[in-house]
N, C-alpha and C positions, 0 to 999 in steps of 0.2 A: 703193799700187801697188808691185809688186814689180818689179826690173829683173829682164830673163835676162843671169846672166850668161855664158851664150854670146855672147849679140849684142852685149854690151859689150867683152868679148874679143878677135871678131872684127872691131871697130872699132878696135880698138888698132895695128892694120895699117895701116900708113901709106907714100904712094907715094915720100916723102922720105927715104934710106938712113939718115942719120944718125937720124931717128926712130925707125923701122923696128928698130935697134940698142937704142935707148934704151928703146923699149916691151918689148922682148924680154929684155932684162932685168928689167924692171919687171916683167914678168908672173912672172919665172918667182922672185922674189923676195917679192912684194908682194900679187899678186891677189888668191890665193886666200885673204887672211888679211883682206881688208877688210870692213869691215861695211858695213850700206847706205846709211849716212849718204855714206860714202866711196867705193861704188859708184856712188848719184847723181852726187856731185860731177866724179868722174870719166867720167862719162857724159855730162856739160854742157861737162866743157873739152875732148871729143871732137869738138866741132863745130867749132872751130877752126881754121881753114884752117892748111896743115902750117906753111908759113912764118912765121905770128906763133905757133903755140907752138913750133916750133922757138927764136925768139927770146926766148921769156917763158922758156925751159929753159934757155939758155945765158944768159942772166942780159942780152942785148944789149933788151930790150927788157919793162919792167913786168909783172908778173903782172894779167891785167887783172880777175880779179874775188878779191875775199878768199877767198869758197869755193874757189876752185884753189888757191892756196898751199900747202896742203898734199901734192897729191896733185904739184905741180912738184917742192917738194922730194922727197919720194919720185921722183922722176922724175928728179933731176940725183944721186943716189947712185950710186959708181961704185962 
């Protein structure tokens, strides 16, 4: 199955400002360069309620699954 990545994109909008920031640059850095392995990944740490990836991104609280790791890191590049 293929992801769209519109609706992946448009989940990247987060009602958390400091998110909101972070994803905004992530997109405009990262998106469009990922493959789909990395587009899943990042589609499953989108469910996330804002406040624990908020926390998993500022390093105050565990990356909770290995498959995220990577897409956090790309996520706390400043």
């Amino acid at each position: 199955m293929t992801l769209n990545r519109g609706r992946v994109r448009w989940q990247c909008r987060r009602a958390l400002l400091e998110l909101d920031l972070v994803f905004a640059r992530f997109l405009e850095r990262h998106f469009d360069h990922l493959n789909d392995g990395q587009l899943a990944d990042l589609d499953d740490l989108l469910i996330v309620e804002d406040h624990d990836l908020w926390a998993m991104i500022n390093g105050s609280q565990p990356v909770g699954n290995d498959r995220w790791k990577e897409m956090v890191e790309l996520l706390r590049e400043r």
